[in-house]
N, C-alpha and C positions, 0 to 999 in steps of 0.2 A: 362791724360785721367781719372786717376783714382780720382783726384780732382773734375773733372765737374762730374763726374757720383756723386762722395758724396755729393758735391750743387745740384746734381736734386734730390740724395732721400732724404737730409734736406726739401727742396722746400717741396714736395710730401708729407713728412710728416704734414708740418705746413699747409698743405693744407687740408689734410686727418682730421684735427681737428673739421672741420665741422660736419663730421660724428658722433666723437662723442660728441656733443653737439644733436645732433639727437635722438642719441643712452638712452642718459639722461634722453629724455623728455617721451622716448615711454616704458623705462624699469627701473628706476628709479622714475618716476613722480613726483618726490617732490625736490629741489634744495633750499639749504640755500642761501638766497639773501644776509648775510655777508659773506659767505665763496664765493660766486660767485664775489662780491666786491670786500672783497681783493684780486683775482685773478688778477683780471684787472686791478687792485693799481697795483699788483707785475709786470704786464708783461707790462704795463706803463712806470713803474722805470727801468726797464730792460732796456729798448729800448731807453729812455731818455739818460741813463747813458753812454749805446754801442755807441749812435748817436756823445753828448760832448766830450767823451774822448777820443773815439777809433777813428770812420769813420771819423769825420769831423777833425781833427787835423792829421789823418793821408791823408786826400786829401791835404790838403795844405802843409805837409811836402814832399809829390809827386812832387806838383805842382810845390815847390821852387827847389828842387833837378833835375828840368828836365832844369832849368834855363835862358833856348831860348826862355820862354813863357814871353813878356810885361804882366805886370798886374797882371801874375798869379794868386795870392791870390785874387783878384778883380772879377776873373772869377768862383773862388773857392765858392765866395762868392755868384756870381748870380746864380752859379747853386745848390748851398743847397736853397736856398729861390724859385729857380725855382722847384726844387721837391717836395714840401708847395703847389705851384703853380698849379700844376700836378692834384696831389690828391684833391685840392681846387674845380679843376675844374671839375672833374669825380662827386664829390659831388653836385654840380651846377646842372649837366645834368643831374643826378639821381631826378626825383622829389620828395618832400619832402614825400606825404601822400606813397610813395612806396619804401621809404630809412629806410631799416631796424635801419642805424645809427641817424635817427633823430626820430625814434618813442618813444613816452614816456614810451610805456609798449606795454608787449602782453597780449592784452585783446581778449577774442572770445566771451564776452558776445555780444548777438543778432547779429548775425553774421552767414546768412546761408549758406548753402554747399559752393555755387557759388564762392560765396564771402570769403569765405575762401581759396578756392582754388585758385582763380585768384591771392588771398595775398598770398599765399606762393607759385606760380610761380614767381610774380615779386619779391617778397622778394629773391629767390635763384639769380634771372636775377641780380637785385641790388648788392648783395653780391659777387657774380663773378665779375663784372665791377670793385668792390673795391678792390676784391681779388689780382688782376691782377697788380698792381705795387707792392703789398708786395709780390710777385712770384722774382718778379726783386728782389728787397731788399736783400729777404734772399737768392738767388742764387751766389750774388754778393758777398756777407758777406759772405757768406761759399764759395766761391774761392777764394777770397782773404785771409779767413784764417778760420780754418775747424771748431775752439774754436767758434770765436767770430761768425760763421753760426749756431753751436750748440745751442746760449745764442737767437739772433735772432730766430731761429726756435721755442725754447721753448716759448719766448716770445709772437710770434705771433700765436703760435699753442693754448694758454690760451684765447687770444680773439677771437679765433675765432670760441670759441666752443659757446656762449652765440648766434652765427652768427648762427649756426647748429640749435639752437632753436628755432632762429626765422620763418625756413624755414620751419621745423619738426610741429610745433604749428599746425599751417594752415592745410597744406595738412594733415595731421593725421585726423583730424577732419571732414575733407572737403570727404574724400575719406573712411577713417576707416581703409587706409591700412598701417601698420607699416613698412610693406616694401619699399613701397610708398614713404613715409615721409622718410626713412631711407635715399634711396637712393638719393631723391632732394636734402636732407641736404648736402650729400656726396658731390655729384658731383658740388656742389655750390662752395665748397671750391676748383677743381682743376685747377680752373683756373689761381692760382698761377703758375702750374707745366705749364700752356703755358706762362707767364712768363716770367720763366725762360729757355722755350727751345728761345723763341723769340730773348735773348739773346746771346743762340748759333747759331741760324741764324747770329743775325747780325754778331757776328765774324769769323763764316764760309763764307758769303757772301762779306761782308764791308774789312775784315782784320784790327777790332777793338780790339786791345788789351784791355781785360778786367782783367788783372791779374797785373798790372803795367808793365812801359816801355811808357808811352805813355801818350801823354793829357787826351784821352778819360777815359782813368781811374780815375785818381784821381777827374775829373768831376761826372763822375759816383756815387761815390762814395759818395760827397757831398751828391748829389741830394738825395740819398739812405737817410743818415742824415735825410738832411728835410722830406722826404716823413713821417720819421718811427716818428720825433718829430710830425708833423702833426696828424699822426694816434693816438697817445698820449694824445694829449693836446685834440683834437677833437671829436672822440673814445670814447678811454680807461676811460678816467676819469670821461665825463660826464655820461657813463653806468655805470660807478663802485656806482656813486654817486645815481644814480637812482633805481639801486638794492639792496644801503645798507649805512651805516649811514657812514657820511664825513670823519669821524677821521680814521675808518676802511680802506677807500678807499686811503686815504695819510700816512695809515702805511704799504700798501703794498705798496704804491711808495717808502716809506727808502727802504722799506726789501728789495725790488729789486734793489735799489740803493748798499744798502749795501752788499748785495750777489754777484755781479758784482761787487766792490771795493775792496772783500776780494779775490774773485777768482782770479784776476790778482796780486794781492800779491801774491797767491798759485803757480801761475804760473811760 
């Protein structure tokens, strides 16, 4: 028990980052768009590196060790490109002009109340929708191992504060109230934390081992893989690059590569 409760306040935490990316825009008001860059380089490379070396090499050394499964590795395989699939398609149904992750910038030039406000109601709507399989992700990664839920947490807790901005922008402006803005931001992100209780549903309910012992694990597991490579290549890098010059954006994908290649030396 005391495993699942630390994957729900990892979750809750990487979820709570929305906040402060909120927090930023209403008491801070000014953000270096390289230092915001390489964040997202870093938590990019993070996630990239957690996804090759850890998650996905360890679904299929699952899957081969359970060894009644034909195919295994085949199925290993459809479900990391199925969790690609996933998030592909959350992105789909999001329309573009109200998908925080496909807007060029946050602009509020000639942009009245209304209209701002409608944008950072769907902006928070939008961001929950995507929130909600990185809830899984990092629940998953921090029960199956508490380190590499820590590295995922921190990871996704850096993108998703740029997320917390986009919600905060609007309503701030639209309304004038800080509190306001604060709390859209917030509660944009917790929909991670449903998630990861959805998770304990289904193993309360279904009797899906989600901790290994079983096929549905090392499936899981994959899928997690693709979702966070997805959130990465799709995400992280095209924001990084948009708030700050190229070379910036791919020296925090090393740094985060490298910082996850040393840590598991440490380990």
């Amino acid at each position: 028990m005391n495993g699942t409760l630390t994957a729900l306040l990892l979750t809750l935490i990487a979820g709570a980052a929305t906040g402060i990316g909120g927090a930023l825009v209403l008491f801070k008001k000014k953000l270096s768009s390289n230092t915001l860059a390489a964040s997202l380089g870093l938590s990019a490379g993070v996630m990239i590196f957690i996804s090759l070396t850890e998650l996905f090499p360890e679904a299929q050394a699952e899957i081969a060790a359970i060894g009644s499964i034909k195919y295994g590795e085949v199925f290993t395989l459809l479900a990391f490109f199925g969790g690609m699939g996933i998030i592909m398609l959350i992105d789909f149904l999001v329309p573009e002009y109200e998908n925080p992750h496909e807007a060029s910038e946050l602009s509020l030039g000639g942009s009245n109340e209304k209209t701002l406000h409608r944008l950072g109601i769907m902006s928070a709507l939008a961001i929950a929708i995507h929130n909600f399989p990185e809830g899984i992700a990092t629940f998953i990664g921090a029960l199956n191992d508490p380190q590499m839920g820590a590295s995922i947490t921190f990871a996704i807790a850096i993108h998703n504060i740029p997320e917390g901005i986009a919600v905060a922008i609007p309503i701030y402006y639209a309304t004038k109230s800080k509190g306001k803005a604060l709390i859209y931001a917030t509660l944009s992100g917790f929909s991670e934390l449903l998630g990861a209780l959805l998770c304990m549903g289904v193993t309360a309910i279904f009797g899906v081992e989600l901790t290994g012992g079983g096929p549905a694990f090392p499936l899981i597991l994959a899928a997690v893989a693709g979702i966070m490579i997805y959130i990465s290549l799709d995400e992280l890098l095209p924001t990084a690059e948009k708030y700050g010059k190229h070379h910036i954006a791919i020296a925090g994908v090393i740094s985060g590569m490298a910082i996850m290649g040393i840590s598991l030396l440490i380990i």
